[in-house]
Chimera marker file (.cmm) of the C-alpha trace (Angstrom):
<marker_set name="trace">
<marker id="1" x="0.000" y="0.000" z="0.000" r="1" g="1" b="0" radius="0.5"/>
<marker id="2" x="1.454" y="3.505" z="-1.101" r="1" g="1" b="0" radius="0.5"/>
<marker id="3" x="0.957" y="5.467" z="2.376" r="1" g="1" b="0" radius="0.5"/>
<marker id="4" x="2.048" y="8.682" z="-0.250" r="1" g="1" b="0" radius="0.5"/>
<marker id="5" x="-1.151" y="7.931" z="-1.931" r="1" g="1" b="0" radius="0.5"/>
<marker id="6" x="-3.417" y="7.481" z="1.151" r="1" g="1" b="0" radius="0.5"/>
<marker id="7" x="-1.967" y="10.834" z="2.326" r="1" g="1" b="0" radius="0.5"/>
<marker id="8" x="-2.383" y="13.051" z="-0.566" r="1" g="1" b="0" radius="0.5"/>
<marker id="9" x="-6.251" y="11.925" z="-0.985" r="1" g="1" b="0" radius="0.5"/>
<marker id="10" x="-6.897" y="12.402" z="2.925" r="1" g="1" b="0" radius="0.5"/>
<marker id="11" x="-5.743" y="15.932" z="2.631" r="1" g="1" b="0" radius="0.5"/>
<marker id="12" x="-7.085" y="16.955" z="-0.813" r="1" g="1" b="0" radius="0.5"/>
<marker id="13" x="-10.356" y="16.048" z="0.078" r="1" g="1" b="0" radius="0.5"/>
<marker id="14" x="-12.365" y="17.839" z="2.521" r="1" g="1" b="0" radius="0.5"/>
<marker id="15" x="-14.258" y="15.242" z="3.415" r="1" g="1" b="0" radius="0.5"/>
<marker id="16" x="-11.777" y="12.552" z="4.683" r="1" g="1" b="0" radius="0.5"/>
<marker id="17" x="-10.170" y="15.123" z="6.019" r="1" g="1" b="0" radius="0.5"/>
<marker id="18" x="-13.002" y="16.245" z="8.564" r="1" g="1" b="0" radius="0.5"/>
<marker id="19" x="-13.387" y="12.546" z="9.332" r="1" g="1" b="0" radius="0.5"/>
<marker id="20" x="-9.901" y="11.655" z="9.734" r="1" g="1" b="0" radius="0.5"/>
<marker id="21" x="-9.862" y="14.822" z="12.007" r="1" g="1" b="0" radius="0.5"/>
<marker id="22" x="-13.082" y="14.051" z="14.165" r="1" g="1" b="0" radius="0.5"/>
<marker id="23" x="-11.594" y="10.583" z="14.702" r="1" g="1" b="0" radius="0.5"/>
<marker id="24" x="-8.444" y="12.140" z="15.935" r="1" g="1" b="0" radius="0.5"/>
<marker id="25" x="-10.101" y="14.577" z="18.181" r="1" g="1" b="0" radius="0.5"/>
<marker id="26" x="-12.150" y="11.666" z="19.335" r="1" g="1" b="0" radius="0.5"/>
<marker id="27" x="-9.315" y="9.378" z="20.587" r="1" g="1" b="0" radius="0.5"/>
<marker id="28" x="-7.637" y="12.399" z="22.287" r="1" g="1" b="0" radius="0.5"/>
<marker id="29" x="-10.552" y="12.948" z="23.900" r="1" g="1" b="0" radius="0.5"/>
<marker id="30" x="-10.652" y="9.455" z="25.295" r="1" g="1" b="0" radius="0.5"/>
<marker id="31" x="-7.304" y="9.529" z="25.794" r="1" g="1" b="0" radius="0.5"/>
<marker id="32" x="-7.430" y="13.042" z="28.034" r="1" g="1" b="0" radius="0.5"/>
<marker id="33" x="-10.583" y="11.327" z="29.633" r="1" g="1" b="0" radius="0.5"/>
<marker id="34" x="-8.782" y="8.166" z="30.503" r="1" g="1" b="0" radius="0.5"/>
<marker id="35" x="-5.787" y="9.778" z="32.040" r="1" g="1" b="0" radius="0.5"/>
<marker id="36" x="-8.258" y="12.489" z="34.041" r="1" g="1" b="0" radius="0.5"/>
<marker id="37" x="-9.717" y="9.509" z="35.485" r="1" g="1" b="0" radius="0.5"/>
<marker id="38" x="-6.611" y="7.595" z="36.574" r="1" g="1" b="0" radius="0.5"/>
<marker id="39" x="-5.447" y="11.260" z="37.853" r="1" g="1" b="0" radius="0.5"/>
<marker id="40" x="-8.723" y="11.162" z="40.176" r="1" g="1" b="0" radius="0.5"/>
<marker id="41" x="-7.979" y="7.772" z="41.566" r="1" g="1" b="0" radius="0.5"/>
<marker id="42" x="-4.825" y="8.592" z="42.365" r="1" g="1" b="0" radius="0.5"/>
<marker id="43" x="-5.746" y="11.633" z="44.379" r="1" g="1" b="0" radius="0.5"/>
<marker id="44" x="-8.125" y="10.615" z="45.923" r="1" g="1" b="0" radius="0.5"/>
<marker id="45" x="-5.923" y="7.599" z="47.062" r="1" g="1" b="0" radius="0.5"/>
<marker id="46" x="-3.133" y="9.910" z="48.215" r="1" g="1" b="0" radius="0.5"/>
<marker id="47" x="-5.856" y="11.595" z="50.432" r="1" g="1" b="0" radius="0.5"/>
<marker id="48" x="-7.187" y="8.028" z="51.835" r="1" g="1" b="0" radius="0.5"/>
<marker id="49" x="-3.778" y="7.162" z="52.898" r="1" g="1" b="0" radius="0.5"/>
<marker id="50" x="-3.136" y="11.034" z="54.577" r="1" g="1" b="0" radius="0.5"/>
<marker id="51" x="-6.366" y="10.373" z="56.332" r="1" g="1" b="0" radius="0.5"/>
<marker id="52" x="-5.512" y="7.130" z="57.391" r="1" g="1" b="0" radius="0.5"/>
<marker id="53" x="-2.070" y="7.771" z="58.540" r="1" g="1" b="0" radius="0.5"/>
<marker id="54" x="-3.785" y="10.824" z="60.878" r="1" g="1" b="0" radius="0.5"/>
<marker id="55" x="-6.408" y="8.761" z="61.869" r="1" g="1" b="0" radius="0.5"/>
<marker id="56" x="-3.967" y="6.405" z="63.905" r="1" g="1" b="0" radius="0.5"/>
<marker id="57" x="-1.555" y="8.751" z="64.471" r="1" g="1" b="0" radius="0.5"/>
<marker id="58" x="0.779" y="7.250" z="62.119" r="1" g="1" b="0" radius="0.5"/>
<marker id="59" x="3.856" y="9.132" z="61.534" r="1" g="1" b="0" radius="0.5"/>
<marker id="60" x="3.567" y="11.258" z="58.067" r="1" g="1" b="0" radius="0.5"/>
<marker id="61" x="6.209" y="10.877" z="56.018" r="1" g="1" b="0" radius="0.5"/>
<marker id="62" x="9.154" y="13.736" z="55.157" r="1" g="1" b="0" radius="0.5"/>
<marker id="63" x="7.885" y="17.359" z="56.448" r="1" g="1" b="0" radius="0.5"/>
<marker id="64" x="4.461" y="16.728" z="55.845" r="1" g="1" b="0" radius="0.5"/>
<marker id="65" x="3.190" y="17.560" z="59.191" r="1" g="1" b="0" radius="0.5"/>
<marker id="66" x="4.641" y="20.956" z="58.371" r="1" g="1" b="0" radius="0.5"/>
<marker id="67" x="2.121" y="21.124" z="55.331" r="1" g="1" b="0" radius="0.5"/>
<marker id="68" x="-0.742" y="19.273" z="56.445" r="1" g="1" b="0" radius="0.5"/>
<marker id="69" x="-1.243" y="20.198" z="59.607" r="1" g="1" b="0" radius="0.5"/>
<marker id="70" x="-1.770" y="23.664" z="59.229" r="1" g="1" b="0" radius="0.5"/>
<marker id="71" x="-3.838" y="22.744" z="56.972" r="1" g="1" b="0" radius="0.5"/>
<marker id="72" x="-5.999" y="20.562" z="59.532" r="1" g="1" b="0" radius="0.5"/>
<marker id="73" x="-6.480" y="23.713" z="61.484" r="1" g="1" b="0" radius="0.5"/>
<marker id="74" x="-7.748" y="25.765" z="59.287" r="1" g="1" b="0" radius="0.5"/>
<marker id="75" x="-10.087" y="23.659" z="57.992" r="1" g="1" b="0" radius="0.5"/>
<marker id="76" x="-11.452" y="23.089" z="61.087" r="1" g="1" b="0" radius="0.5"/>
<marker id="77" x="-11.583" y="26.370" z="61.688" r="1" g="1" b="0" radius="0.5"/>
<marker id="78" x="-13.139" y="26.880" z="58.330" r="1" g="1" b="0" radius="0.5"/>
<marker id="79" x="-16.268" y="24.793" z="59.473" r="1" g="1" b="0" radius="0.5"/>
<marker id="80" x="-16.250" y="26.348" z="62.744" r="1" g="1" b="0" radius="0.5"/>
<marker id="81" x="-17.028" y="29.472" z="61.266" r="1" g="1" b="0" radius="0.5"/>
<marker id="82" x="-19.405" y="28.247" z="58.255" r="1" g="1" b="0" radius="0.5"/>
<marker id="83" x="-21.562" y="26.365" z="61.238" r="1" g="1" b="0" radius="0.5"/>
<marker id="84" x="-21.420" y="29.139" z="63.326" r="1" g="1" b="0" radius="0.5"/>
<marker id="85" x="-22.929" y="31.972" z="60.404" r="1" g="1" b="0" radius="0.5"/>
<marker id="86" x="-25.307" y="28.726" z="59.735" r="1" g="1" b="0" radius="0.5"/>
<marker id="87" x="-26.348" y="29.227" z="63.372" r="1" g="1" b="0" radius="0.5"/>
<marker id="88" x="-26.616" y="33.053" z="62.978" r="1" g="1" b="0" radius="0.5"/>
<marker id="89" x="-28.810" y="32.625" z="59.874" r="1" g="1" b="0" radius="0.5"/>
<marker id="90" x="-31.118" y="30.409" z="61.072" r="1" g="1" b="0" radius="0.5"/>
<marker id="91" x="-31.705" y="32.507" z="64.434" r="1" g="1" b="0" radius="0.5"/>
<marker id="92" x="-32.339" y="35.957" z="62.298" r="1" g="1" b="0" radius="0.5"/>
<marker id="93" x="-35.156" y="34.211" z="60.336" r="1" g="1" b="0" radius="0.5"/>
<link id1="1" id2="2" r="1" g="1" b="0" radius="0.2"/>
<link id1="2" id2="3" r="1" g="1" b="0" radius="0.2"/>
<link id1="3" id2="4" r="1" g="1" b="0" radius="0.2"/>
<link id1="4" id2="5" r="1" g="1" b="0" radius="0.2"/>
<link id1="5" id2="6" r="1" g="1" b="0" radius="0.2"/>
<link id1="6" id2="7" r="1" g="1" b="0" radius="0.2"/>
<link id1="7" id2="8" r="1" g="1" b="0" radius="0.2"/>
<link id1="8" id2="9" r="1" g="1" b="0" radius="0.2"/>
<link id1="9" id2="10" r="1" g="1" b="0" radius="0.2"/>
<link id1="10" id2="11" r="1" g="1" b="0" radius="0.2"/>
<link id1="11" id2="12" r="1" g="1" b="0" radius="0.2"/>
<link id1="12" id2="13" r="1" g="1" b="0" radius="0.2"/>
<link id1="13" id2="14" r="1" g="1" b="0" radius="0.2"/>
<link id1="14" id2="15" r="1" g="1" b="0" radius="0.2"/>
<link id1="15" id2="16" r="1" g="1" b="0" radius="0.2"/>
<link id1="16" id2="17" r="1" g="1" b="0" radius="0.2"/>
<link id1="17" id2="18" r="1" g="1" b="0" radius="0.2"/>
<link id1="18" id2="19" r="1" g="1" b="0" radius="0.2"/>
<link id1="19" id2="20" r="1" g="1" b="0" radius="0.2"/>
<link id1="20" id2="21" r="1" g="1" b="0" radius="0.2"/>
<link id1="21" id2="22" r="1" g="1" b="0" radius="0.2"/>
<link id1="22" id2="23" r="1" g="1" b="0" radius="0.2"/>
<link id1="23" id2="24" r="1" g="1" b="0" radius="0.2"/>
<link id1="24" id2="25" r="1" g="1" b="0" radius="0.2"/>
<link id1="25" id2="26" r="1" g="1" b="0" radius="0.2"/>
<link id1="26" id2="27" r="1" g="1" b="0" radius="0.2"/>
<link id1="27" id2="28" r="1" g="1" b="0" radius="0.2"/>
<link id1="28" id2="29" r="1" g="1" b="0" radius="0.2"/>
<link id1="29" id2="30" r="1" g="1" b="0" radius="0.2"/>
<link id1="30" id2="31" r="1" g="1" b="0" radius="0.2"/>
<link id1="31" id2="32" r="1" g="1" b="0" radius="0.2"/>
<link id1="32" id2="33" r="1" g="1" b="0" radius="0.2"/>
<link id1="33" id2="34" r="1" g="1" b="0" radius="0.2"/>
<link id1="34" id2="35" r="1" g="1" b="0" radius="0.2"/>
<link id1="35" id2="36" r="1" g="1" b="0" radius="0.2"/>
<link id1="36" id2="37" r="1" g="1" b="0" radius="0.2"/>
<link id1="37" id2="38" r="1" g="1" b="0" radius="0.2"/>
<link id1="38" id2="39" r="1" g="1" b="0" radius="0.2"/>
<link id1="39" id2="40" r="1" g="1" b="0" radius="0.2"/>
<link id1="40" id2="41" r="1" g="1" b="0" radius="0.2"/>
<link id1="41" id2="42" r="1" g="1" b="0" radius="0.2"/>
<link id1="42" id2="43" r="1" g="1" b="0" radius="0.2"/>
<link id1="43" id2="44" r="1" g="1" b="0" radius="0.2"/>
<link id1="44" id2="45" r="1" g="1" b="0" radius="0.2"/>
<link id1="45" id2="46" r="1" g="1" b="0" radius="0.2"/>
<link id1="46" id2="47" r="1" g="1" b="0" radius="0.2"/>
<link id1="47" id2="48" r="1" g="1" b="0" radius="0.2"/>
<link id1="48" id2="49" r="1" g="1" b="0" radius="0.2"/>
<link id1="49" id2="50" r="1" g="1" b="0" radius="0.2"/>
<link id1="50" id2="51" r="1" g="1" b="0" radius="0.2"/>
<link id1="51" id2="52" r="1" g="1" b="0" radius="0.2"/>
<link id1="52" id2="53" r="1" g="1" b="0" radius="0.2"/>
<link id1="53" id2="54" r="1" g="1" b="0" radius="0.2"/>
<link id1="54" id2="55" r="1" g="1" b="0" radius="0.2"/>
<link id1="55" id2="56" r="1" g="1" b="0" radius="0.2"/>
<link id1="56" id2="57" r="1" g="1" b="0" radius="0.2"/>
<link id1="57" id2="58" r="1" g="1" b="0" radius="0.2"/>
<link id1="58" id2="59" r="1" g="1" b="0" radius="0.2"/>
<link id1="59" id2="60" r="1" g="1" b="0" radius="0.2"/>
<link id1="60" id2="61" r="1" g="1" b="0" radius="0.2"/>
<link id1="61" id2="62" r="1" g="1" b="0" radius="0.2"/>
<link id1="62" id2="63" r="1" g="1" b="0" radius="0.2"/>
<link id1="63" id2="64" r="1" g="1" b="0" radius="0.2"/>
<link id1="64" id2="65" r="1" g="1" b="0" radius="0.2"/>
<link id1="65" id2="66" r="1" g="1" b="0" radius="0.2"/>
<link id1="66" id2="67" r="1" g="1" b="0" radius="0.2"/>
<link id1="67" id2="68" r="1" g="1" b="0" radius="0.2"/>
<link id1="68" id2="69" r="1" g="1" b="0" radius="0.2"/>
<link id1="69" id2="70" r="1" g="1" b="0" radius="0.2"/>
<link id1="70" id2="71" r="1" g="1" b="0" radius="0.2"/>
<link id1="71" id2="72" r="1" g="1" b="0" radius="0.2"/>
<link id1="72" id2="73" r="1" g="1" b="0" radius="0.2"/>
<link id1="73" id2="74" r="1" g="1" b="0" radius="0.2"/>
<link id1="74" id2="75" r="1" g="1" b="0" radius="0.2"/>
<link id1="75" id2="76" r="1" g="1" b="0" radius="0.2"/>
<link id1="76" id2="77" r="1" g="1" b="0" radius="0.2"/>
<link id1="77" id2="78" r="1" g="1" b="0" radius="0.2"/>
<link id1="78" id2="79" r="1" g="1" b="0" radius="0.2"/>
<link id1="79" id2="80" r="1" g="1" b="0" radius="0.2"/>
<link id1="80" id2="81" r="1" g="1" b="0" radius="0.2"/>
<link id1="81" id2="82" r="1" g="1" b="0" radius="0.2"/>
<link id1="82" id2="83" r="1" g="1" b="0" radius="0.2"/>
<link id1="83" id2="84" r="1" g="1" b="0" radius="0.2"/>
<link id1="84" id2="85" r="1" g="1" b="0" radius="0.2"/>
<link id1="85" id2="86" r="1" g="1" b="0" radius="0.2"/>
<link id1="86" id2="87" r="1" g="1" b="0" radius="0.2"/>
<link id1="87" id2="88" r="1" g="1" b="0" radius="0.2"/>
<link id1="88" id2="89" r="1" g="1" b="0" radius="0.2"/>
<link id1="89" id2="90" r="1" g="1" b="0" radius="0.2"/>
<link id1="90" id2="91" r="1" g="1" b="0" radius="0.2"/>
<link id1="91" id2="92" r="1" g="1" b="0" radius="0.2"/>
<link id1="92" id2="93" r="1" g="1" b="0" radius="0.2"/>
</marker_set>
């Protein structure tokens, strides 16, 4: 098969052209989709062993409790502070 030949009619007609170029945006799109989703996973794996690990005061590895700790607090705080507005809402109505 001449691959030369294939090529030429793929790009001098408009048609294949806009096919060959759906299909392509199609598999990147699976591809991007694919990868998003193992991206996710991963995350949200990451976060199930932080929690874990903090849960039974396992120790954190490198200077993490640096980073996440903070981090704890002010999250708690955070929810302290939404609750407590939620509180002040529901007593002005």
């Amino acid at each position: 098969m001449d691959y030369q030949n294939l090529y030429n009619t793929i790009i001098s007609e408009p048609i294949y052209l806009s096919l060959v170029i759906i299909f392509l945006l199609i598999m990147i799109y699976s591809i991007l989709k694919k990868f998003f989703k193992l991206l996710i996973l991963g995350f949200f794996a990451i976060i199930f062993y932080i929690s874990f690990l903090i849960y039974t005061d396992g120790d954190l590895p490198g200077d993490s409790e640096e980073l996440i700790k903070p981090i704890i607090d002010e999250a708690g705080k955070a929810i302290n502070d939404l609750s407590n507005q939620l509180q002040d809402m529901s007593k002005d109505k």
